[in-house]
Every structure is written in structure tokens, then in C-alpha cells.
N, C-alpha and C positions, 0 to 999 in steps of 0.2 A: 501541460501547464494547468495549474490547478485555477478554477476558475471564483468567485466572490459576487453571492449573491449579494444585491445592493442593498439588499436589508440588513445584513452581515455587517456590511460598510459605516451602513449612517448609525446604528447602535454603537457600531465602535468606537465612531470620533464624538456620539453623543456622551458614552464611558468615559473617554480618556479627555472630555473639555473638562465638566465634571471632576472629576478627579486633579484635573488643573487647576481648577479656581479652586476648590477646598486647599489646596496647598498650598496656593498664592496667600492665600485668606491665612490659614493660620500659620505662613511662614511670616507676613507682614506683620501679627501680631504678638510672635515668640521669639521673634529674631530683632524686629528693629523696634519692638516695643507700642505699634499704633494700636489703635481701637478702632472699630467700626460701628458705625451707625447708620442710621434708614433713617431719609426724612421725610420728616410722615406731615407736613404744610408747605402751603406756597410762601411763606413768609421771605422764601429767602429763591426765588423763582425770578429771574431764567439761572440764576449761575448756577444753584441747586433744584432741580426741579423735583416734586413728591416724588416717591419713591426710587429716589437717588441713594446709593452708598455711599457714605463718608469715609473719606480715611483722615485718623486725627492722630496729628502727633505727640508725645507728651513734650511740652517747654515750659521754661521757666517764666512765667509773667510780665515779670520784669524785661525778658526780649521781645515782648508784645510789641508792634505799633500800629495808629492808626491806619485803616485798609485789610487788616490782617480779616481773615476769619475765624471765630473761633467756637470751641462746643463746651459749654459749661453748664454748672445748674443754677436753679434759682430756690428760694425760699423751701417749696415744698418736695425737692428733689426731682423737678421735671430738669429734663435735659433738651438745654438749646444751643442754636447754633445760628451767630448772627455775624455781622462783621463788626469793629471796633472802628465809631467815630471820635472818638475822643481818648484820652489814654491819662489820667490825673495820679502822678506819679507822689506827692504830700501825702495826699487818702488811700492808694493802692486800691482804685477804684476805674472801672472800665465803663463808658458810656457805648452804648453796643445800637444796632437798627440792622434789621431783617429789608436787605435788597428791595424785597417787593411794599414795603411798609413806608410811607410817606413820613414818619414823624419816628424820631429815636425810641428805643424801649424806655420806660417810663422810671425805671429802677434804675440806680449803677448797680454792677458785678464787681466783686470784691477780688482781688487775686488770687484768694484761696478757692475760690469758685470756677477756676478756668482747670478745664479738664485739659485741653491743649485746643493747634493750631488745625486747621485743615489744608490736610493735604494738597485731596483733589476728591475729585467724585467722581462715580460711575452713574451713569442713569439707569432706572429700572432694577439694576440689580438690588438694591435694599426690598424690595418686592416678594424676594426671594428668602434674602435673610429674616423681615418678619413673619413670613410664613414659616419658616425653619423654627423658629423661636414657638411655635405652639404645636399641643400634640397632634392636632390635625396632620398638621404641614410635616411634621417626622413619622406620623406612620404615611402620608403620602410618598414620601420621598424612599423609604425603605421599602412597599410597594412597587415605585416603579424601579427600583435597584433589583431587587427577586424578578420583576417581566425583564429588564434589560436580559442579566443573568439566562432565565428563563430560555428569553427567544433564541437568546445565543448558543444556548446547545443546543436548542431544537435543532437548528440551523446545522450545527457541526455534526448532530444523529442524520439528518437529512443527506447532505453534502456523501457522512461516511457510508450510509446505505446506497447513494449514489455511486460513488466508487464503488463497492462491493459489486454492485447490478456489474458495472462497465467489465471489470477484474472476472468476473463468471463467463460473460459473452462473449470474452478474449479467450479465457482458456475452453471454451465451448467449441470455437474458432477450428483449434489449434489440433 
């Protein structure tokens, strides 16, 4: 029985989570249409805490109601992501307040401004995704893909010269 060094082991479930979440990731966003985002303030903390990933869904506005959450832009094309305490259906205008924020956002959001709802969030993982997002963070990432790769033949040269030694001293044996 062939034996698996543990190094072998933790590279490989390290490869194949990886490879999960990229897929999850961009199956969530080709298949049922969300977006992701990193929140990158406590404004909206504990429900979303900093470097949380969002998943947003796109909806129509108009199915908005108060409590929802949602991720929109405002004026200068920053993207935020607050709950909706108010919902003024006349103006087609949302009065929004970030969880951790004592008093409502100062502006309404206009319907056309609602990017969609949120799903749900991961923690820490958005940490991930703005790192990805710079070329730092992608040549680090295809760095340690070349060491995974890397150790892992080592690993399989290692193993095959080990068999080879065993396969000699048997027919040495014999």
C-alpha cells in the first residue's frame, strides 16, 4: 500500500478548497447573476463585519422593503452597502443607515442606484478578494500556485525514487 506523505495531504486539500471557492465564486456570478463585494468599513458591523464578502443579488427596486440590505452607489460612484429604513415609493427614493451608524444616511438613494439586495456574507473572505484585485496580490497568488505545483512533484520525484530504492533491494533479494 502506497504510503502519503502529509505534506502531499495538506497541499492537496489546500489545491482542491481553492479551486472550490474560485468556482463557487464565479459560478454564483455566471449562473445566477450576483456580484461580490468586500466590505471595506464597520458601518454596517456586527451583521457585516470589514473584510466581509457580500453576495448581491440583482432585484428590481421596486421589491425593496424596509430591513432589506442593500449595495448601491451614491453621487461620486462609491459603492455602499446599508440596510433600508425607509422605502418612499411617490419619489422612488430609499432612506438607507449602516447597522453600526446611530443616525440614517444623510442623502436618500434613488432606485436607479440600487445595485441589488444582499444575500449573505462571508467573513474575512473579501480580504482575499481585495487582495486579488491588485497586482500584488495576483502575482502572489500565482507564486504560491507554481510552490503548490512545485512541492507537489517534488513530492511525487521523492515518493518515485523511493519506490525505485524498494523495487532494486527486492530484486537484489531475489
Amino acid at each position: 500500500m502506497k504510503k502519503f506523505p502529509i505534506i502531499r495531504i495538506v497541499f492537496s486539500v489546500f489545491l482542491y478548497l481553492i479551486i472550490v471557492v474560485v468556482a463557487l465564486m464565479l459560478g454564483m456570478m455566471l449562473i445566477f447573476g450576483f456580484r461580490l463585494y468586500c466590505v471595506q468599513t464597520g458601518s454596517m458591523e456586527p451583521t457585516y463585519p470589514v473584510g466581509a464578502m457580500i453576495v448581491v443579488e440583482e432585484v428590481e427596486a421596486t421589491e425593496l422593503k424596509v430591513g432589506d440590505v442593500i449595495t448601491f452607489t451614491i453621487g461620486d460612484g462609491t459603492i455602499v452597502t446599508h440596510r433600508i429604513v425607509d422605502v418612499d415609493t411617490k419619489t422612488q427614493q430609499l432612506t438607507t443607515k449602516g447597522d453600526n451608524n446611530n443616525v440614517a444616511d444623510s442623502s436618500q438613494i434613488s432606485f436607479n442606484n440600487v445595485i441589488g439586495r444582499v444575500k449573505f456574507g462571508i467573513p474575512v473572505i473579501g480580504y482575499a478578494v481585495l487582495l486579488l484585485n491588485t497586482n500584488f496580490g495576483r502575482i502572489m497568488a500565482g507564486v504560491m500556485i507554481v510552490a503548490v505545483i512545485g512541492i507537489n512533484l517534488i513530492v511525487r520525484m521523492y515518493e518515485k525514487d523511493k519506490e525505485d530504492d524498494e523495487e532494486e533491494e527486492e530484486s537484489e533479494k531475489s
